[in-house]
C-alpha positions in Angstrom: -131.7 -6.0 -103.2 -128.8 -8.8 -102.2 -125.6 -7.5 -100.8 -123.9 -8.1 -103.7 -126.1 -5.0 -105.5 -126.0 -2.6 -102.5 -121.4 -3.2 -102.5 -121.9 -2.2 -106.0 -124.3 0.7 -105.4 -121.8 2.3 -103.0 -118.9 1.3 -104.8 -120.0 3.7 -108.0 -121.0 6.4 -105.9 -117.6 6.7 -104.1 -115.8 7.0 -107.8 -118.4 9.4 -108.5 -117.6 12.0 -105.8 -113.9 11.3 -105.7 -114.6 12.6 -109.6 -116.4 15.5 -108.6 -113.7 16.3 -105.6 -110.7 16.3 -107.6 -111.7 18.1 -110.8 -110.4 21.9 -111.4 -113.8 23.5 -110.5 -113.9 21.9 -107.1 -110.4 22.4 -106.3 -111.1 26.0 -107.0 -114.2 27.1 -105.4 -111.8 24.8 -101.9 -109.0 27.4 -102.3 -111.7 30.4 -102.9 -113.3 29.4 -99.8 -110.1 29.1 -98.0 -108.9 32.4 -99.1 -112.6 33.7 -97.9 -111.8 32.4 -94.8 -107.9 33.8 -94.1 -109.3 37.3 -95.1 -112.0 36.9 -92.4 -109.1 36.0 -90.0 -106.7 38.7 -91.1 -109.6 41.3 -90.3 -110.7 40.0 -86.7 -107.0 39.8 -85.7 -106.8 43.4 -87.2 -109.5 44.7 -85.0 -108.7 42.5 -81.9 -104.9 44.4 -82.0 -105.3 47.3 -80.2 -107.2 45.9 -77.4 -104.9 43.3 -77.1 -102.0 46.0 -76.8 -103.6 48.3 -74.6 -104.1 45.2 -72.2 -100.4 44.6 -72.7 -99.6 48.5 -72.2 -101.5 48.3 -69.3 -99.7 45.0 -67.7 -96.4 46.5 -68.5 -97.3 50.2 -67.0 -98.3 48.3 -63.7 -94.8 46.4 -63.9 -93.3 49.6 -64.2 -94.7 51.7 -61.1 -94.5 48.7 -58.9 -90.8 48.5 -59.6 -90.5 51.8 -59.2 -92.0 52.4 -55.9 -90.2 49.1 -54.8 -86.9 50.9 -55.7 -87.8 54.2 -53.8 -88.9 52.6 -50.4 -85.6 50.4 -50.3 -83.7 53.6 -51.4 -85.6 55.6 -48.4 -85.0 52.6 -46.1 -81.3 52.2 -46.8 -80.9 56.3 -46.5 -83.3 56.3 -43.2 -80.8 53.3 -41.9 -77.7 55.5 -42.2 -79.1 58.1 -40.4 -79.9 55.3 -37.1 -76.7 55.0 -34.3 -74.5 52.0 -34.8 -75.8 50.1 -32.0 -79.3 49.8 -33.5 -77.0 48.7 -37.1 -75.1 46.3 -34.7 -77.6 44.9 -33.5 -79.4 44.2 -37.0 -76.9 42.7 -38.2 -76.2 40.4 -35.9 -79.7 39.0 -35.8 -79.5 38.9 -39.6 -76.5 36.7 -39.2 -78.6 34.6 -37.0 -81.1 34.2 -39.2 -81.8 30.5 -40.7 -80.7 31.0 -44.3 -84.3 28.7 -45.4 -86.4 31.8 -43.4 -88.1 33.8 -46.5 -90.1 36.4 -44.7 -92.0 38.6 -46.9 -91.1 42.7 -47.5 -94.1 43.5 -44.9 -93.0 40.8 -42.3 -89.2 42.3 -42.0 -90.4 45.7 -41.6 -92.6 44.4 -38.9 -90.0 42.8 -37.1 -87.3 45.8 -37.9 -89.8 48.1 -35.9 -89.9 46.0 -33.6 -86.3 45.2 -33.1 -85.9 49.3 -33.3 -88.7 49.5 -30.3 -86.6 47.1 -28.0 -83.8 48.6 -28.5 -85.0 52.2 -27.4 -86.1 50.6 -24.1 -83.7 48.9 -23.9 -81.3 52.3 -23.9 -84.1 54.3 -22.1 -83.6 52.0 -19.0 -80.0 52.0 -19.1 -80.5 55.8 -18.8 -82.7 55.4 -16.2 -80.1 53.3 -14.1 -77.0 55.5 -14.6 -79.5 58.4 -13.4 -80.3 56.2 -10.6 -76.5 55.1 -9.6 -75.8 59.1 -9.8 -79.0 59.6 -7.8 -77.5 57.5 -4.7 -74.4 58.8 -5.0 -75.3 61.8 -4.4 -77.3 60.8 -1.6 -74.5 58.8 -0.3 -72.4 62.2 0.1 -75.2 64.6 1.5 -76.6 61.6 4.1 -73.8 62.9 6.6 -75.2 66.3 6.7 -78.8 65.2 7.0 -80.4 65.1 10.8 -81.5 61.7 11.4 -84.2 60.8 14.0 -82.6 59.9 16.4 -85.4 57.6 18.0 -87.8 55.2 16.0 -90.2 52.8 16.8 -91.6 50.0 14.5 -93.7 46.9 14.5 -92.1 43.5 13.4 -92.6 39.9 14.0 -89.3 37.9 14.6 -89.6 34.2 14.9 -93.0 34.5 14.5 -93.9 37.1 17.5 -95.3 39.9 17.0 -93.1 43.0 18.7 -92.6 46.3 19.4 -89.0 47.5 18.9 -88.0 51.5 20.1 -84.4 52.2 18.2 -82.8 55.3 20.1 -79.2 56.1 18.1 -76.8 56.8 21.1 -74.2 58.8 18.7 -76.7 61.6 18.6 -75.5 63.8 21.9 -78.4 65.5 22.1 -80.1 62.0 23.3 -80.1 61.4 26.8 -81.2 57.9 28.4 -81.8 57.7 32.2 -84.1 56.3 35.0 -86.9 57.5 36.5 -88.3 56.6 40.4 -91.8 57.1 41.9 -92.5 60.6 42.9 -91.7 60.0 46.8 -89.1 57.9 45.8 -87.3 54.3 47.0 -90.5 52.2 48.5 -93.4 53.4 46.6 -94.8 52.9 43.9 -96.9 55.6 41.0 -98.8 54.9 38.1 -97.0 54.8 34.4 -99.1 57.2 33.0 -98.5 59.4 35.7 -94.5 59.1 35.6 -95.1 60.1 32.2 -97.1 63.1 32.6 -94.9 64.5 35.0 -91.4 64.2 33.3 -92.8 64.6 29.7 -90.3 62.1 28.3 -90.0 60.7 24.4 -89.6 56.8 25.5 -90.4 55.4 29.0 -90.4 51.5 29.1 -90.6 49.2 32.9 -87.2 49.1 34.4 -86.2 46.8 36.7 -87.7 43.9 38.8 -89.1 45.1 42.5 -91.0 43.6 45.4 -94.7 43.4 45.7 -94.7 43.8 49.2 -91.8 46.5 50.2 -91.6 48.1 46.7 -88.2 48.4 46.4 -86.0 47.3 43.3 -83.9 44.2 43.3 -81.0 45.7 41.3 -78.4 49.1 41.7 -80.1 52.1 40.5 -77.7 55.1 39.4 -79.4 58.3 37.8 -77.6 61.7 36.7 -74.3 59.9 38.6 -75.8 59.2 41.9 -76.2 56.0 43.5 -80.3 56.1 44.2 -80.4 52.5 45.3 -78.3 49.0 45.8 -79.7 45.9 45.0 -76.3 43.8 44.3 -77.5 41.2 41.4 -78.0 41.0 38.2 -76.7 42.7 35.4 -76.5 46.0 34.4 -77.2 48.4 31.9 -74.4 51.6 31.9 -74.8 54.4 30.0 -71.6 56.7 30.0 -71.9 61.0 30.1 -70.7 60.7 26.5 -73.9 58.0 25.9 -71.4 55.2 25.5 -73.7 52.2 26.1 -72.4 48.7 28.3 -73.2 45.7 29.8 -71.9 44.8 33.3 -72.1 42.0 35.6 -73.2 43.0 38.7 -70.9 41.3 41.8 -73.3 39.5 44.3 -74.0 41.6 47.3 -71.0 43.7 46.9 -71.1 47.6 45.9 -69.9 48.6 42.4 -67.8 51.6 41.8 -70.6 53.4 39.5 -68.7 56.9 39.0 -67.8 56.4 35.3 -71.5 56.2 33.9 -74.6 58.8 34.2 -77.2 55.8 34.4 -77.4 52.6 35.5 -80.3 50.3 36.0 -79.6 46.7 37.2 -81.9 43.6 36.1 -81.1 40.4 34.5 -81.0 37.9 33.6 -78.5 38.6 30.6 -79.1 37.3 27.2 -76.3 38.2 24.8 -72.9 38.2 25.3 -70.5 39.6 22.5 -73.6 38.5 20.3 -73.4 34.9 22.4 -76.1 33.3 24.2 -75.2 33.0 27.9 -78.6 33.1 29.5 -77.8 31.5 33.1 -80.7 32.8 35.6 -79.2 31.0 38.7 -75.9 32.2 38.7 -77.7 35.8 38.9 -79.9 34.7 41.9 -83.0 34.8 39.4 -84.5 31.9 41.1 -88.3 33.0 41.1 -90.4 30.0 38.7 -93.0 33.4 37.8 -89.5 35.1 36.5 -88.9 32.2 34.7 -92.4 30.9 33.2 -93.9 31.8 29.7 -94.4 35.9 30.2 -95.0 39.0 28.0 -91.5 40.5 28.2 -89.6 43.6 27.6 -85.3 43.2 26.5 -82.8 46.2 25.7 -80.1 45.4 23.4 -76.8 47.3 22.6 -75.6 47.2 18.7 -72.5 47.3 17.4 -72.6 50.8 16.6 -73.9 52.3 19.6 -77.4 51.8 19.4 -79.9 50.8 22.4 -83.0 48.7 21.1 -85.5 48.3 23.4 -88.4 45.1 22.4 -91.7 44.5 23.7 -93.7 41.3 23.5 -97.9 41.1 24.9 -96.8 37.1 23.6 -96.2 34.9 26.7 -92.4 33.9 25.7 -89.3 32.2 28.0 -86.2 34.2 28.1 -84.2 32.0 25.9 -87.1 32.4 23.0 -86.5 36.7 23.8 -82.5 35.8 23.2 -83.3 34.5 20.0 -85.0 37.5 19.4 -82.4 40.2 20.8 -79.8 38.4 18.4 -81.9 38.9 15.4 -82.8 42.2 15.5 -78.4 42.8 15.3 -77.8 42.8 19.6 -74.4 42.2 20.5 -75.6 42.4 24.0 -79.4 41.9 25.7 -80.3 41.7 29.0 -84.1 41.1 30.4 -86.2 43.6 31.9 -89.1 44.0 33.9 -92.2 42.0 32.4 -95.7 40.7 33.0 -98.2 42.6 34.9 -95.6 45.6 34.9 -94.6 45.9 31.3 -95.4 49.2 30.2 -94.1 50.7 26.8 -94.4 54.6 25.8 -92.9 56.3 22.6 -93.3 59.7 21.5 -97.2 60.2 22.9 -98.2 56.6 21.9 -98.7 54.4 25.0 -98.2 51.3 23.4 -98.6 49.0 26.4 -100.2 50.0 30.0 -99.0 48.4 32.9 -101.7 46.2 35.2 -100.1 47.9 38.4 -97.8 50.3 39.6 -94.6 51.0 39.3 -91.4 51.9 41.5 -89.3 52.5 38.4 -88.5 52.8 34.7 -86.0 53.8 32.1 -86.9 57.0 29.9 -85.1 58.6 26.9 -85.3 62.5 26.0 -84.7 63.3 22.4 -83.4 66.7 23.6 -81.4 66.6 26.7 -82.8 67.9 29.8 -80.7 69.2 32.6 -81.4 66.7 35.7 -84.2 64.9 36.7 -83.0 65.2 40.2 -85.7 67.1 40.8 -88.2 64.4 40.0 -86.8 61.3 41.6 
């Protein structure tokens, strides 16, 4: 079969079924068939309704309570924020006005940070409490310190300039304090051990007094105790303590008697440190001439204060005198003089015998917490 017979072929059978197609039987089993179909639709979309609805229902129900409890927690926020003080309002505000306008935080994110906010700002009123109790804490102590008894004597342990000290602190306004000196039991020329002085007189601070000779025992500087002239040395400087326990520093004329009959005590030794809270340490001019005076020692100063305080220091650390200056000026001196020191330093407060002199001594200064009447009786 040539081409021409099979374009023919083809040719009839397309008229053929374009026939058939368009004839009134065909076009009406097409529009039963259509019709067959709509019904078929009509009833699935029929039976699919109420599911579809109740889905619907459902969605919208959800919509509903969501809203709703949306609505009550901002109406129980706003009612629970009128019932906060102002300050805690204040301040939310103002840090909502700070707040970059292109900052979304989510509903859970701002209550976060609210509670948090609300937490500072407790503390943050809590401690301002706290201080205003405080301020009217120290006010109160400020007006009942007067009445209060003080100690009147107190030691501590400090390191000035980077020496490690003992410092005894006896308040002279208290006139129940009495500071005076104390000799060897058989008096001018000999000599008794530190421990022994102690035991015998029973005071609250004993510390070396002045300077003396190894071979005669006998001071190098004016002793005065309960008002009476005990011995005359004519050098150095002295410490005065009036009857009314007004403490001084005096210059001691060379070789020539000073009229003592204004103070109780008075113990002469040198060299002086403090001036007026200057430095005028000049050994020579007080006939402190020895190079063991003057060489790297363990030393023991007494200060005066300002307000009528006597501050007595003990170093074991082997300083010069200008170095125990320094030292007298930074504890709050006005005036320091230099007392015994080396093998004699010996340092006793309140039962605890701090330091032990290495020998005998002919003298020291002591300090009763309570006076006593005279220690005439144990010179």
């Amino acid at each position: 079969m040539n081409f021409l017979n099979r374009f023919n072929l083809l040719a009839s059978l397309l008229v053929c079924g374009l026939i058939v197609m368009f004839s009134p039987a065909a076009s009406a089993h097409i529009d039963k068939h259509h019709h067959k179909h709509a019904a078929i639709v009509h009833v699935h979309r029929q039976k699919a309704a109420p599911a579809r609805h109740a889905i619907l229902s459902k969605q919208s129900l959800h919509k509903k309570e969501r809203t709703a409890a949306l609505r009550a927690h901002l109406k129980h926020a706003a009612a629970a924020a009128q019932h906060q003080p102002k300050h805690i309002r204040g301040h939310r505000v103002v840090i909502a006005r700070h707040q970059p306008a292109a900052v979304k935080l989510t509903h859970l994110q701002r209550l976060r940070a609210q509670q948090e906010h609300h937490q500072i700002v407790v503390l943050e009123a809590n401690l301002a409490h706290l201080r205003r109790v405080e301020a009217t804490f120290r006010k109160h102590i400020a007006a009942v310190r007067p009445q209060l008894s003080p100690k009147s004597i107190d030691m501590t342990q400090v390191y000035v300039d980077n020496v490690a000290i003992r410092e005894i602190t006896v308040d002279l306004n208290d006139p129940t304090v009495k500071v005076t000196g104390l000799m060897a039991r058989n008096g001018v020329g000999t000599a008794e051990p530190f421990s022994r002085m102690i035991r015998r007189t029973q005071p609250d601070v004993a510390v070396t007094g002045t300077f003396f000779g190894c071979d005669n025992l006998k001071p190098v500087g004016d002793i005065v105790i309960d008002g009476h002239l005990i011995y005359f040395g004519g050098m150095g400087t002295a410490l005065c303590i009036t009857p009314d326990n007004h403490a001084e520093m005096i210059r001691v004329a060379r070789y020539k008697h000073t009229d003592w009959s204004d103070y109780n005590f008075v113990m002469a030794c040198g060299p002086r440190l403090l001036q007026d809270h200057h430095y005028v340490l000049d050994p020579a001019s007080e006939r402190f001439n020895q190079a063991s005076m003057l060489a790297p020692n363990s030393r023991i100063g007494v200060g005066i204060t300002d307000n009528n305080k006597l501050i007595f220091v003990m170093t074991r650390q082997a300083i010069v005198l200008s170095r125990l200056a320094k030292i007298m000026s930074k504890l709050g001196c006005s005036q320091a003089m230099n007392l015994d020191g080396g093998e004699s330093v010996g340092f006793y407060c309140e039962g605890d015998m701090i330091a032990r002199p290495g020998r005998w001594l002919t003298n020291a200064i002591v300090v009763y917490a309570k006076q006593r009447p005279t220690l005439q009786a144990a010179i």
